[in-house]
C-alpha positions as CSV (number, residue, x, y, z in Angstrom):
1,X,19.1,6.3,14.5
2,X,15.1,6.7,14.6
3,X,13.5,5.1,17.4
4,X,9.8,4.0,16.8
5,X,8.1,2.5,20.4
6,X,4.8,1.5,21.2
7,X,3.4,2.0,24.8
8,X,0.0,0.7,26.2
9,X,-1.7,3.7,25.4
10,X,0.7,6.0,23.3
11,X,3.4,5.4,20.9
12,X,7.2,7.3,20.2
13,X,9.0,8.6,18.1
14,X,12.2,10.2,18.2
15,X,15.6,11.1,15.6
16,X,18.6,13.3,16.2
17,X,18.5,16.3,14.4
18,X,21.3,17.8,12.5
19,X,22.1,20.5,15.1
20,X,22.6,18.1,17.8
21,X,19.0,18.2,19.4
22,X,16.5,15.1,19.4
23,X,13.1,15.4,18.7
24,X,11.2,13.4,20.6
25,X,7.2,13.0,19.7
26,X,4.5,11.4,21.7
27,X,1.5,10.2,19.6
28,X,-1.6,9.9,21.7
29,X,-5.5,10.1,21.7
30,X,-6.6,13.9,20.8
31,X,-8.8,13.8,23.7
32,X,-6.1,13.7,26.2
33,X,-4.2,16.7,24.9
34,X,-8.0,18.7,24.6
35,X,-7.8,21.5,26.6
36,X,-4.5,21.7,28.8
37,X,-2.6,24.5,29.1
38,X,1.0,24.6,28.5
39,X,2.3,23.6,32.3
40,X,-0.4,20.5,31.7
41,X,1.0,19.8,28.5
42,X,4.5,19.6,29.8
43,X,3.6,17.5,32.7
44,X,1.8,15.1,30.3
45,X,4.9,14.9,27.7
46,X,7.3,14.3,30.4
47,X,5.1,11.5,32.1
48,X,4.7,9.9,28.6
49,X,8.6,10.1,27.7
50,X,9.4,8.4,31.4
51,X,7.5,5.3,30.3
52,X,9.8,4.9,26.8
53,X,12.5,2.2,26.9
54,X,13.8,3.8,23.8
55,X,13.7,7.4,24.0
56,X,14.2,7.7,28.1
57,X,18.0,7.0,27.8
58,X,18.6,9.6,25.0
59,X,17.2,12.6,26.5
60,X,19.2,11.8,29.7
61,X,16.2,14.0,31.4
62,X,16.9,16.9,29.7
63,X,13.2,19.0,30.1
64,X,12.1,20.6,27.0
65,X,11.5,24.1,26.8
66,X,8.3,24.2,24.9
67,X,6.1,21.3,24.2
68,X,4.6,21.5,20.5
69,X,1.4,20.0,20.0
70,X,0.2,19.1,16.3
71,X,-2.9,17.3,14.6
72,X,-1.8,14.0,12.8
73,X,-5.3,12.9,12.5
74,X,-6.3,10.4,9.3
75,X,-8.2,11.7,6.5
76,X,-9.0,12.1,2.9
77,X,-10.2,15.3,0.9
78,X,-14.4,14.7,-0.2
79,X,-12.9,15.6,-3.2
80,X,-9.2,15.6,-4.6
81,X,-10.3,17.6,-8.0
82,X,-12.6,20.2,-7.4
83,X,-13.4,23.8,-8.8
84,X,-10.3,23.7,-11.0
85,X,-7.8,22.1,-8.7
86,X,-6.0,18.9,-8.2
87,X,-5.4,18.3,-4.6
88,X,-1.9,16.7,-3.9
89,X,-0.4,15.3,-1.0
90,X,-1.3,15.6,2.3
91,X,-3.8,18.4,0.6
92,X,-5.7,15.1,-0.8
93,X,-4.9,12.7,1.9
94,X,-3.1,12.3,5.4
95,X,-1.7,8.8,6.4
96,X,-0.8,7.1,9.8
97,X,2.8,8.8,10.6
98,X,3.5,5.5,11.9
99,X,3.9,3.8,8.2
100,X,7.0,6.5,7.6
101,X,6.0,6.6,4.0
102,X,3.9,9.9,4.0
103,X,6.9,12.0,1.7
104,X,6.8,9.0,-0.4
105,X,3.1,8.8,-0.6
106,X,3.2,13.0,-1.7
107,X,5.8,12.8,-4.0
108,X,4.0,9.6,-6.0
109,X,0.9,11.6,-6.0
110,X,2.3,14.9,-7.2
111,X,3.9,13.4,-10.2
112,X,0.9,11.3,-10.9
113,X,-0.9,14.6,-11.1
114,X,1.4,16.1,-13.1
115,X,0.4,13.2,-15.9
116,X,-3.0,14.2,-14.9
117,X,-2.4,18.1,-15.3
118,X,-0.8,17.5,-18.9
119,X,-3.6,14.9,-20.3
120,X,-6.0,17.9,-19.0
121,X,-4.5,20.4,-21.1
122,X,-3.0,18.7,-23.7
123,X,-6.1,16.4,-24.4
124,X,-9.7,17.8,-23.2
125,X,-11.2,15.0,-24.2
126,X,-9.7,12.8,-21.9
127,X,-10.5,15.3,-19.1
128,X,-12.5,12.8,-17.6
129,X,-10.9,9.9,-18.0
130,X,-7.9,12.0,-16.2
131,X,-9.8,13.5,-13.2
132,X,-10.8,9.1,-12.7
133,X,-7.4,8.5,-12.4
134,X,-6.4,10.9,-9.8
135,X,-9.6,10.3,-7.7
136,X,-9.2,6.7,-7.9
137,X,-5.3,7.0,-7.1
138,X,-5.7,9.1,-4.2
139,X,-8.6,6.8,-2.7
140,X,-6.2,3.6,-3.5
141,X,-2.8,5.3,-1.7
142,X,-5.2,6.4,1.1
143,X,-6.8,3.3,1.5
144,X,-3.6,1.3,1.0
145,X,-1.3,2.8,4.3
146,X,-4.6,2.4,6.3
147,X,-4.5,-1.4,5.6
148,X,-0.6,-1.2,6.8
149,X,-0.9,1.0,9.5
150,X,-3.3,-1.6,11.0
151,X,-1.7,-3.8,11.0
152,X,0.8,-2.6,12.8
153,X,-2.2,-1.4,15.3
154,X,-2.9,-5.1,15.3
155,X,0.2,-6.3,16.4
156,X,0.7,-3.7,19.3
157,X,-3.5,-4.5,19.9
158,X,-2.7,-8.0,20.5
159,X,0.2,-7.4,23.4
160,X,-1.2,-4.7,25.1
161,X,-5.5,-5.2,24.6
162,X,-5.6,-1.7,25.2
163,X,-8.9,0.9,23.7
164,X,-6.0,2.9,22.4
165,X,-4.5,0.1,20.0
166,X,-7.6,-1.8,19.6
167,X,-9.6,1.4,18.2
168,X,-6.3,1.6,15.6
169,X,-6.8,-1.7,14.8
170,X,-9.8,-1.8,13.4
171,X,-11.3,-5.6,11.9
172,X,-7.4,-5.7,11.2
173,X,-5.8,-9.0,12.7
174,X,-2.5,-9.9,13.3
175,X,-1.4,-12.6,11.2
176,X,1.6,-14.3,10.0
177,X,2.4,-13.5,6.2
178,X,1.1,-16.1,4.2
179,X,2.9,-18.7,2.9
180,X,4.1,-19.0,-0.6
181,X,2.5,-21.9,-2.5
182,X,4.8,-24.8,-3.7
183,X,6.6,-24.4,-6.5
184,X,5.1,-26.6,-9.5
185,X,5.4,-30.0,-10.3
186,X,8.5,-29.7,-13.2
187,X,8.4,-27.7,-16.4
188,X,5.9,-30.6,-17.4
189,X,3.3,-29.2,-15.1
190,X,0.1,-28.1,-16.7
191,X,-0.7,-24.0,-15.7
192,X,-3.5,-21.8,-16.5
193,X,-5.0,-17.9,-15.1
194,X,-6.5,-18.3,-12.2
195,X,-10.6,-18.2,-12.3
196,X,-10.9,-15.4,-9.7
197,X,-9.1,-13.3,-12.3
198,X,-11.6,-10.9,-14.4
199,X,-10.4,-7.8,-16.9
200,X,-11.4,-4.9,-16.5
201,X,-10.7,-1.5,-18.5
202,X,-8.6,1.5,-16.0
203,X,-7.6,4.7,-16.6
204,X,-3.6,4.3,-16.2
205,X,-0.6,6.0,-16.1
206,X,1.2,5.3,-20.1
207,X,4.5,7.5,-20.0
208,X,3.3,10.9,-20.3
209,X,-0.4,10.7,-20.5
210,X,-3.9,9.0,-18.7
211,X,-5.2,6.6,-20.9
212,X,-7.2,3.1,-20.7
213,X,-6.3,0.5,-20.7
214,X,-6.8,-3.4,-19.8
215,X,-6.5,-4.6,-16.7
216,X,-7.1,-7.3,-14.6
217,X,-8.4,-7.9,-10.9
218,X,-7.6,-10.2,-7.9
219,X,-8.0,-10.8,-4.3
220,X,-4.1,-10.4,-4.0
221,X,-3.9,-7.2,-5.7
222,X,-4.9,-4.4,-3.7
223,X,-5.7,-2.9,-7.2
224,X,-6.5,-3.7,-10.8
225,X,-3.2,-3.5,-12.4
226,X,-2.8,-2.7,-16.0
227,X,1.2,-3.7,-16.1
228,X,3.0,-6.5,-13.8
229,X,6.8,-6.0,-13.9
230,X,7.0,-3.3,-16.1
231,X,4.8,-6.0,-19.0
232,X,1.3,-4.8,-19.9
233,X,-1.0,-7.6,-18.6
234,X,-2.9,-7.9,-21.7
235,X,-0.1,-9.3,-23.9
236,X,1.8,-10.9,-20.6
237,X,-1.4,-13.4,-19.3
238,X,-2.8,-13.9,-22.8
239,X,-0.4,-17.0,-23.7
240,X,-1.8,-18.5,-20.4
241,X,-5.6,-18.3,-21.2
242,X,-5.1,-22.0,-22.6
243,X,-3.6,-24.2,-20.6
244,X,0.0,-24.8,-21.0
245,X,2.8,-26.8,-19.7
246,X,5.5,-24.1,-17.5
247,X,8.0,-25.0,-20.2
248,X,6.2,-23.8,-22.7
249,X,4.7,-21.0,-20.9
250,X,8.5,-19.8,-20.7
251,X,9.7,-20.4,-23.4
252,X,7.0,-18.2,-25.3
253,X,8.0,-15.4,-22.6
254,X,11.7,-15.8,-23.4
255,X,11.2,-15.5,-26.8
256,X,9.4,-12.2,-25.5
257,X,11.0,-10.6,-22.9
258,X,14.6,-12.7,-21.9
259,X,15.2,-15.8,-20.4
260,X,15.7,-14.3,-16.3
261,X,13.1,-11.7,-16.9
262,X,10.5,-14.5,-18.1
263,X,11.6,-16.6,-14.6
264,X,10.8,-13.3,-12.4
265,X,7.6,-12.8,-14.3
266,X,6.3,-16.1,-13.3
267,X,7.9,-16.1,-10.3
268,X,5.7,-13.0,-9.3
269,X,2.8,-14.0,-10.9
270,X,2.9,-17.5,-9.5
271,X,3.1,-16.0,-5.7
272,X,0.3,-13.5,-5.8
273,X,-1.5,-16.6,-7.1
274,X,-2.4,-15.2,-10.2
275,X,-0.9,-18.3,-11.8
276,X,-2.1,-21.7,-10.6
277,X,-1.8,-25.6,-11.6
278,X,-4.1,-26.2,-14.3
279,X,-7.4,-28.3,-13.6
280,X,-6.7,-31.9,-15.3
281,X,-9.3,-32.6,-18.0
282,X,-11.2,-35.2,-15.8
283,X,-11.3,-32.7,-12.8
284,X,-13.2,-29.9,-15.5
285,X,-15.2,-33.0,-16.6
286,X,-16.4,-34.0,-12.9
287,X,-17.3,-30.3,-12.3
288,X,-19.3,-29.9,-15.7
289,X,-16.8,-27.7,-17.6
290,X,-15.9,-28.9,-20.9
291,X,-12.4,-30.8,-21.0
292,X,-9.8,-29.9,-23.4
């Protein structure tokens, strides 16, 4: 199995390999490996690997013969298309190896660009709108894993109060998930958009082309999204812009998409809080919106 351990001022990393070996990785401040020759590096690695609970037991002090050291330093390209080319992948952006989702994260963004590459060629004119979408995807993945990565740096920042975590962690803060909101009051329950949502228009992803597109923005989404389950958000929220009751909210979306699908749907869209109990009329009143 992979191991994955934190230490007070490193964390491990280790996985058999296929020929029998076990790679075993230390992850540590840059600083510390600056400089040292390879009889410093060894004595380093090995006084890092005594102090794992995890990985310890599975070398069963076996002393490696050469001690690799490799930059896995954060960043992001100034510019993922430039002078003719689309920067993919870890050419555009590097992640924290500690999220484990940096193939993913490439392989999303290469056949993103792809879209990209084909609207570019296929349709100048949308050249721009294109070149938006592959900036804006690579600063949103980027951005996204340094969110999750610390927190993760927060969690480890909070046992061990150490510079190494606590630099990691950023303004992060390690919190308990939130809690969903209670479910609604019976399929007689009044719901409506909530008011922190606002449309905007997004270049998006539409089968084999970049194109715009509505899409709508909220403090749960780490992005505007243009589709929610698979449903363009345009056509999915506009039943919702007047106030209905849940039952007929979903029956309109059965009549739509399916009976289950239009349960998930609200499901989702009730636990990101982009759904919420509709004001009564004499609430809107007391606040000076218009009832009805």
């Amino acid at each position: 199995r992979t191991r994955v351990e934190s230490g007070p001022d490193a964390w491990y990393w280790g996985a058999p390999l296929p020929d029998g070996s076990f790679n075993a990785t230390v992850f540590v401040d840059a600083v510390r490996c600056a400089g040292l020759d390879r009889g410093a590096r060894h004595a380093l690695y090995r006084a890092l690997l005594a102090r794992s609970a995890l990985l310890r037991p599975v070398l069963g002090g076996a002393v490696p013969a050469d001690v690799r050291v490799c930059d896995a330093t954060v960043g992001r390209a100034p510019d993922s298309a430039a002078d003719g080319v689309l920067r993919v992948g870890e050419a555009a952006f590097t992640i924290d190896p500690l999220s484990s989702q940096g193939v993913q994260a490439a392989l999303r963004n290469g056949l993103q660009a792809a879209v990209c590459l084909h609207t570019l060629l296929a349709r100048p004119s949308a050249a721009a709108l294109a070149l938006a979408f592959h900036a804006d995807q690579v600063r949103r993945t980027a951005q996204h894993h340094a969110r999750l990565a610390a927190g993760f740096h927060a969690v480890a920042a909070q046992r061990f109060g150490s510079a190494f975590w606590l630099a990691r962690a950023g303004a992060a803060v390690a919190q308990r998930a939130p809690e969903a909101p209670p479910a609604p009051a019976g399929l007689d329950a009044r719901v409506a958009i909530d008011p922190r949502v606002s449309w905007e228009r997004e270049p998006i992803l539409d089968g084999e082309w970049i194109v715009e597109a509505d899409a709508i923005d909220h403090p749960a989404l780490d992005a505007p999204a243009a589709f929610i389950g698979g449903v363009a958000v345009r056509a999915l929220l506009r039943p919702c812009e007047s106030s209905l009751t849940l039952r007929e909210l979903l029956l309109r979306w059965s009549f739509e998409f399916g009976e289950s699908r239009a349960s998930g749907l609200f499901a989702t869209l009730w636990r990101q809080g982009l759904i919420v109990p509709a004001a009564s009329p004499l609430l809107r009143a007391r606040a000076g919106a218009p009832p009805g």
